[in-house]
C-alpha positions in Angstrom: -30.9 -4.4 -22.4 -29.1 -0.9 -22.9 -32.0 -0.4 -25.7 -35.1 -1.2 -23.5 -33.5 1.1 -20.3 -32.7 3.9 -22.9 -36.5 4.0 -23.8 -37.3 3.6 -20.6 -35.8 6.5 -19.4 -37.2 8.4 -22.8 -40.1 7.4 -21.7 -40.0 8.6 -18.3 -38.4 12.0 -19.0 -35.1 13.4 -18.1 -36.7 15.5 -15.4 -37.7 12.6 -13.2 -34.9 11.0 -13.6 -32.7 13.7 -12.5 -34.9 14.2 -9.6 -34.6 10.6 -8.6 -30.7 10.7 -9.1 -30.4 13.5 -6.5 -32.4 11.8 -4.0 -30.3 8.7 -4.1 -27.4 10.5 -3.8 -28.7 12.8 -1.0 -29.0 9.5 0.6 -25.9 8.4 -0.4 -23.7 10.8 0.5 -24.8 10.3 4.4 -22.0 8.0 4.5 -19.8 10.7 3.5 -16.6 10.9 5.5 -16.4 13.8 7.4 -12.6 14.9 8.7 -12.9 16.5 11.6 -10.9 20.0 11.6 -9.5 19.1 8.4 -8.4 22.4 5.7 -10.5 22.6 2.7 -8.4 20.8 0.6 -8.2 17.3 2.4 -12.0 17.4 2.7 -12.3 17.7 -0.7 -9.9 14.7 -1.7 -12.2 12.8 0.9 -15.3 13.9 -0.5 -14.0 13.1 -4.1 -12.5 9.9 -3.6 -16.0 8.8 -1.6 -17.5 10.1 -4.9 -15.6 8.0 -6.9 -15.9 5.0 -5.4 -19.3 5.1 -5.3 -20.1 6.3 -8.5 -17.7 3.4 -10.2 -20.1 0.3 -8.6 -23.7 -0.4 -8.3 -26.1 -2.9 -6.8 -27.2 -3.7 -9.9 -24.1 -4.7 -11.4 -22.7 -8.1 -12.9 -19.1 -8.0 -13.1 -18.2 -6.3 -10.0 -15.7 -3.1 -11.0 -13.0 -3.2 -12.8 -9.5 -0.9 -11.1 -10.6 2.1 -13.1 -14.3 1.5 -12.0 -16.1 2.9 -15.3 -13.0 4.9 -16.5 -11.4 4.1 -19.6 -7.9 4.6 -21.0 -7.2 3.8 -24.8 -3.6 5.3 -24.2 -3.7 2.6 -21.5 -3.9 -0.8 -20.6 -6.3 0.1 -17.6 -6.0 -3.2 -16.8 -8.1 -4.2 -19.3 -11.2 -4.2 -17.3 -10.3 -7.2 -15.3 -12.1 -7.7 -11.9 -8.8 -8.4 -9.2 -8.0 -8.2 -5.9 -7.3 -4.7 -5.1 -11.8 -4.4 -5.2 -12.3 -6.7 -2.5 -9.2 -5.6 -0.6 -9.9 -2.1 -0.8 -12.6 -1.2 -2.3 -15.1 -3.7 -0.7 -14.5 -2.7 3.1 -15.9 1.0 2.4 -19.4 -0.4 0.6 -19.8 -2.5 4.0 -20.7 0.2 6.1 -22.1 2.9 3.5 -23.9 0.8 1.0 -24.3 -3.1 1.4 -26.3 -4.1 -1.4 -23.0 -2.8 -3.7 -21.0 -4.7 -1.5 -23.6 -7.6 -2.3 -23.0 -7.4 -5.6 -19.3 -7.2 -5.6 -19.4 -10.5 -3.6 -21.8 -11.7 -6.1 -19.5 -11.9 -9.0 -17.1 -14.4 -7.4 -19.9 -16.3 -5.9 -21.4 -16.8 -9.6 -18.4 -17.9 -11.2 -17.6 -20.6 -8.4 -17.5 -23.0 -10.7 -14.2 -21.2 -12.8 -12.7 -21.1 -9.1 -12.9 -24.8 -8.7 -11.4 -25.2 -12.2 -8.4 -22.9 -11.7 -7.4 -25.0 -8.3 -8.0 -28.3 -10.0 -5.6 -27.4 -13.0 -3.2 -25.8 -10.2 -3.2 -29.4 -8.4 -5.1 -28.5 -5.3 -8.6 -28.7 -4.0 -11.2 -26.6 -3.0 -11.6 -22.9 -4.8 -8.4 -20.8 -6.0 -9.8 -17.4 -7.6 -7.9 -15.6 -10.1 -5.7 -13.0 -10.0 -7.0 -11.4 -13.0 -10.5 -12.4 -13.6 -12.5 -11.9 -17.1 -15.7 -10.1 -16.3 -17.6 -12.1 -18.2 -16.6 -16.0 -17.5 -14.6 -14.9 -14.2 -11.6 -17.2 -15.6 -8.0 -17.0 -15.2 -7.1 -13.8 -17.9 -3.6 -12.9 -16.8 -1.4 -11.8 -20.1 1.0 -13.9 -21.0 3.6 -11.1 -20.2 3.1 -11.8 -16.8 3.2 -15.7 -16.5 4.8 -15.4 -13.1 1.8 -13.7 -11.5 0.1 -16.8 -11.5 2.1 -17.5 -8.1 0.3 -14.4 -6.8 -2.3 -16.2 -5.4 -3.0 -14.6 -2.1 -6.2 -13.2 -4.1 -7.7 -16.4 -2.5 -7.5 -15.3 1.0 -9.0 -11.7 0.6 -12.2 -12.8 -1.5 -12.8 -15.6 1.1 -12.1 -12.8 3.9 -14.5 -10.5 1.9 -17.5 -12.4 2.6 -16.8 -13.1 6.2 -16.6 -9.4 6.6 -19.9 -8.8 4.9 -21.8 -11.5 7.2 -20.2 -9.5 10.1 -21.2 -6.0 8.6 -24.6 -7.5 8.1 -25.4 -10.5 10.6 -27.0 -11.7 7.4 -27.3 -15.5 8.6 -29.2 -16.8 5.4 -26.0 -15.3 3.5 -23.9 -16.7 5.4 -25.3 -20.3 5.1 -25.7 -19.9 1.4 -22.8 -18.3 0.0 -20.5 -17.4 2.5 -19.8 -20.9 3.9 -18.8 -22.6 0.5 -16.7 -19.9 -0.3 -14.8 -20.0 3.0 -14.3 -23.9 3.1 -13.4 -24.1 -0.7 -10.7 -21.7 0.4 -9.8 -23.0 3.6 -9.4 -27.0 1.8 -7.4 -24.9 -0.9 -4.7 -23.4 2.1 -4.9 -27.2 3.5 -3.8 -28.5 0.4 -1.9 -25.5 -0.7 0.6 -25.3 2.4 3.1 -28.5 3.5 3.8 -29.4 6.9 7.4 -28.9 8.7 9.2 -29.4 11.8 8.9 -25.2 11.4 4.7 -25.4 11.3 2.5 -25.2 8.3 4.1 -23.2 5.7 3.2 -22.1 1.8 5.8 -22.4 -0.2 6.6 -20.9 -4.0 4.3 -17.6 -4.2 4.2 -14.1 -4.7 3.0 -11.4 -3.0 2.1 -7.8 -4.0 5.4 -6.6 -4.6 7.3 -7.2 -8.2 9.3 -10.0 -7.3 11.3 -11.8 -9.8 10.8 -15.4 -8.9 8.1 -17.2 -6.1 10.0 -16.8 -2.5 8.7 -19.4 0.2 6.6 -18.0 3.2 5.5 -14.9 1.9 4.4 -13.3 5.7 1.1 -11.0 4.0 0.4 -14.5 2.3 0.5 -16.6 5.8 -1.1 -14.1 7.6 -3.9 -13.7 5.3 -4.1 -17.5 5.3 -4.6 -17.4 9.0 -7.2 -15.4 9.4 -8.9 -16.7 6.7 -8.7 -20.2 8.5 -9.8 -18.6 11.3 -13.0 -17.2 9.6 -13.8 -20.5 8.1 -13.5 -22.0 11.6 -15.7 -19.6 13.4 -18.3 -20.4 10.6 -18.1 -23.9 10.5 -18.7 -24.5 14.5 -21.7 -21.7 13.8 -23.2 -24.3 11.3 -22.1 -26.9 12.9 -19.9 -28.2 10.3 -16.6 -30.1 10.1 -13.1 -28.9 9.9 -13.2 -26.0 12.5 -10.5 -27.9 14.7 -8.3 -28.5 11.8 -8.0 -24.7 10.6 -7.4 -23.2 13.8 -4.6 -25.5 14.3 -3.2 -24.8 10.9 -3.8 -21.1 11.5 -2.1 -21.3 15.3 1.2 -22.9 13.9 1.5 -20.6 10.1 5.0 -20.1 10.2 5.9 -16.4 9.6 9.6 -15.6 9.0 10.7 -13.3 11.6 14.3 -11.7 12.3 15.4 -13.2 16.0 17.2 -10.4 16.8 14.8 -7.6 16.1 11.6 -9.3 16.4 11.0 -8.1 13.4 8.3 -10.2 10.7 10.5 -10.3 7.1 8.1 -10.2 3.8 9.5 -13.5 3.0 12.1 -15.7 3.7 15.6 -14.6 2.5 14.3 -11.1 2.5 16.6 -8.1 2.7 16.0 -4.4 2.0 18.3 -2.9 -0.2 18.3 0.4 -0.5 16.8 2.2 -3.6 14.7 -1.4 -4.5 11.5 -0.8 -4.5 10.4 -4.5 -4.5 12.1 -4.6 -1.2 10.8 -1.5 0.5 7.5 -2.5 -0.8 5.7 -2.8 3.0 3.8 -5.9 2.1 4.1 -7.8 5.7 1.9 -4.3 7.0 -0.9 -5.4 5.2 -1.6 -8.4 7.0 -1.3 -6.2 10.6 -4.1 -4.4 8.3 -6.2 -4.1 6.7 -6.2 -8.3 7.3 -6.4 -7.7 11.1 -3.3 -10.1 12.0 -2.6 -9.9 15.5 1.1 -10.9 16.1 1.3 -9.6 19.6 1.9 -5.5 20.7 5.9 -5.9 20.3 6.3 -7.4 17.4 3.3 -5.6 15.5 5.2 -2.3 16.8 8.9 -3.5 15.4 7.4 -4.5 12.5 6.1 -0.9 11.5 9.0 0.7 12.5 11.0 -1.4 10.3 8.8 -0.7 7.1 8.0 2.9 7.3 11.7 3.4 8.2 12.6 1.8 4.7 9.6 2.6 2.5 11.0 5.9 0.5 11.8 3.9 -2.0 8.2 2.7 -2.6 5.9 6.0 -1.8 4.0 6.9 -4.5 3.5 3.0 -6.0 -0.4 2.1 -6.4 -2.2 0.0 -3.8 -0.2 0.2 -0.4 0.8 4.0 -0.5 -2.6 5.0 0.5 -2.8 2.8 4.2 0.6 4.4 4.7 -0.6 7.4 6.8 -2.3 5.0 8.9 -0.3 2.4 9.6 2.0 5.5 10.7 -1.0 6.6 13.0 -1.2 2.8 15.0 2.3 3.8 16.1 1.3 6.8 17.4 3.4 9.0 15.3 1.0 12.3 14.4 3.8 13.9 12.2 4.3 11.1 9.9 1.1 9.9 9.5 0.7 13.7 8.3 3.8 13.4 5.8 2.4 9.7 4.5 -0.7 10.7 3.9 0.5 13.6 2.0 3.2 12.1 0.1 1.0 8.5 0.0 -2.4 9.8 -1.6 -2.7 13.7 -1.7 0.8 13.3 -4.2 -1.6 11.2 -6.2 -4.6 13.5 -6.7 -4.8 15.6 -9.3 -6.7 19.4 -9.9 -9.5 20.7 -10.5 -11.8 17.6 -10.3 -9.5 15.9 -7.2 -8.9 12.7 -9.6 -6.8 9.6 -7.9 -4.4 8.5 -10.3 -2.6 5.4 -10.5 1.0 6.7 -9.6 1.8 10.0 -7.7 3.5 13.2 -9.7 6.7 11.6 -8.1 6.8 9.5 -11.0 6.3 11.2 -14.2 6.6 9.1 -17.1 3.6 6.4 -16.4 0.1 8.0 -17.9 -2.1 10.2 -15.3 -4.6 7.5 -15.6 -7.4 7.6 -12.6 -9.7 7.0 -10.5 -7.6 4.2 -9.1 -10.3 2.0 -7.2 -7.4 0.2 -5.1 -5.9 3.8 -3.8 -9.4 5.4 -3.5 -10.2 2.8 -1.7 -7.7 2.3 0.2 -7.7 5.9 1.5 -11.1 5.4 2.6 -10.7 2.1 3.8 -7.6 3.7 6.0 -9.8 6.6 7.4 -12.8 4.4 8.4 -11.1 1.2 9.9 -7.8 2.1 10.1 -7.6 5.5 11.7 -10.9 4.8 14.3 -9.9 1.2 15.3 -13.1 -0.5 13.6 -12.8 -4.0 13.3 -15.7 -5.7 11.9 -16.4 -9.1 14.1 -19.3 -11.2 15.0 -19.9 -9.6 18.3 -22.2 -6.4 18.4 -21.4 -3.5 16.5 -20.6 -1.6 19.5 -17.8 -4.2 20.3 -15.9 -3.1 17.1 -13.7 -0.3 18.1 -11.1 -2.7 19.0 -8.0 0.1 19.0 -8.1 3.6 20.3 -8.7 6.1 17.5 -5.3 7.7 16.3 -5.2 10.5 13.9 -2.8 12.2 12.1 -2.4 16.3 12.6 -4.0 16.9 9.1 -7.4 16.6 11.3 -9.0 15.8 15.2 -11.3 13.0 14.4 -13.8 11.1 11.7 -17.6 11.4 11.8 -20.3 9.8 9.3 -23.3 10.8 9.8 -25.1 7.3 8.9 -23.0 4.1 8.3 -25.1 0.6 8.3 -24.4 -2.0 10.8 -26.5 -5.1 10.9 -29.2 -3.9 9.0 -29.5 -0.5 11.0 -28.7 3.2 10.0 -26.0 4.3 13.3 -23.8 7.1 13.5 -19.6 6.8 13.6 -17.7 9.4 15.6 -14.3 8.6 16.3 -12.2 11.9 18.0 -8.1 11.4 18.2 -7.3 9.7 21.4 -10.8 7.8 22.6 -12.8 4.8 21.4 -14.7 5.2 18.3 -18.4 5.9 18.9 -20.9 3.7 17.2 -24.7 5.1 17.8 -27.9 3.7 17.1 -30.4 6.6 15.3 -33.7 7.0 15.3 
């Protein structure tokens, strides 16, 4: 195939071709994210990190993108290529709104290797679909290393593909999509949690996983793990009385009584039970229990929500500058209303991680010297983005209109006023974002 598109292009001449490259990146770059009253520099690390991501997947594309998109490293393990989580929880949400035939295709790879799904729950002992953690992009099997045995508890992978589509029928209102692919990927998942969790005189709780930090053994009730289980029920219910189809009743039940761990006296939702923070450990400073407030979209009530971010970004030095959850930092920061720290997460969570002249993302931040600069990181690129365009202006995709979806009022941190895009797509139509510090995020129809 690489032969016949190489003469193809011969054929054609590298003059069109060039010409039709800028075009589609003119388009493209529409979706750009604009920071309002941002310096220079931040601007740049926006526009390059959009650039990234962007570049790194296509609509055309059979394996999804791997966690250095098409970067490679052979003074690294890069991860070997494999297609995991961190694309469909990070990566995934930006494509939504600025490109939906990538995000298509993302969702594409998992929905062509249901089949390997269905196997890895069956050997596991449960029904329904259980998708790796590190998938092969060929076969999508099960290819974690054997170095890692214990990551095979880290299954809440499950809950973010099956999330991942509901999102995209939401972003879309695709209702053939949703009948055809989405639906048997969110009730293979949602009989997978049903078998998956037990039942106690506490609720329904999941016992013997992982989450995303490096824990040494399984812990029960992992809270990202339940939460994401939740609202993954709850997606598979709203679904299933759409299509009129069975099981609706039971997962909203099981998602009303998920049993969170939660300190009485502080209100206070623990990353586990038996959790506590010690200081220095990055495993337990790793905010884990903030990424089911987002970007999951848990609601545990205002108190709680509020307690529980104080108690994380009061404790997370530890962790700053670690892959994946540095990035949301600054925003979680922002839903508390804190301006100044949202400023100093941001900086220390991403900017720490970029890298001159060509604004590269790496893996770690220059806080930790020793690992490789290795980059463009998909799961901090994208979860920068994903932080600016949901987290920071209160989007929340959900099957009501478009204009219904600035659920929260838009907070910002003092690096910049507000966000603007000049064309994001919302059910099939070009609209306009603007989302200014302090008021509800505007979503406009154009012309």
């Amino acid at each position: 195939m690489a032969a016949r598109l190489t003469f193809l292009a011969a054929t054609r001449g590298f003059d069109a071709l060039r010409h039709e490259n800028q075009a589609a990146w003119k388009d493209l770059w529409r979706g750009r994210l604009v920071l309002r009253g941002a310096e220079k520099r931040w601007q740049s690390i926006a526009d390059a990190s959009f650039y990234y991501l962007h570049a790194s997947a296509h609509a055309s594309s059979v394996f999804s993108t791997a966690m250095f998109g098409l970067a490679y490293w052979p003074d690294y393990h890069y991860y070997r290529g494999h297609v995991m989580w961190d694309i469909e929880g990070f990566a995934l949400p930006v494509f939504l709104l600025t490109n939906p035939f990538i995000a298509r295709s993302l969702l594409d790879f998992r929905f062509g290797h249901l089949p390997a799904a269905r196997r890895n729950a069956a050997m596991n002992g449960y029904r329904g679909l259980q998708f790796p953690w590190a998938a092969s992009p060929v076969h999508g099997e099960e290819v974690i290393r054997l170095s890692k045995a214990r990551v095979i508890f880290e299954q809440h992978v499950n809950m973010v593909v099956a999330v991942a589509f509901a999102r995209f029928c939401h972003a879309t209102g695709d209702k053939r999509y949703l009948r055809e692919h989405a639906w048997p990927v969110l009730s293979g998942v949602a009989d997978w949690i049903v078998s998956r969790g037990v039942e106690t005189s506490r609720g329904f709780e999941i016992r013997e996983c992982l989450g995303i930090a490096e824990q040494e053994m399984p812990v029960d009730n992992h809270a990202y793990v339940n939460m994401a289980a939740a609202v993954a029920l709850r997606e598979a219910a709203g679904v299933a009385r759409g299509l009129s189809h069975d099981g609706a009743e039971q997962w909203e039940n099981l998602a009303d009584r998920m049993f969170l761990p939660v300190d009485e006296t502080t209100d206070v939702i623990l990353n586990h039970e038996g959790y506590e923070f010690r200081e220095g450990d990055v495993a337990s400073a790793t905010p884990e229990t903030l990424a089911g407030l987002f970007p999951f979209n848990y609601d545990p009530g205002p108190d709680r929500e509020r307690a529980t971010l104080h108690f994380y970004l009061d404790r997370v030095g530890a962790y700053v500058g670690y892959p994946m959850l540095s990035a949301p930092l600054g925003a979680w920061a922002a839903r508390l209303g804190d301006r100044a720290l949202s400023s100093r997460l941001f900086e220390e969570g991403y900017a720490d991680f970029i890298d001159e002249p060509f604004w590269v993302t790496n893996e770690f931040s220059r806080r930790f010297p020793d690992p490789p600069r290795a980059g463009p990181l998909m799961a901090n690129v994208g979860g920068f983005l994903t932080s600016c365009m949901y987290g920071l202006t209160g989007l929340v995709l959900g099957p009501d209109e478009p204009a219904a979806w600035a659920r929260r009022t838009a907070q910002m941190p003092e690096l910049w006023d507000g966000i603007e895009v000049a064309r994001i797509w919302a059910r099939g139509r070009p609209m306009r974002l603007e989302a200014i510090h302090g008021t509800r995020a505007v979503l406009e129809q154009l012309d």
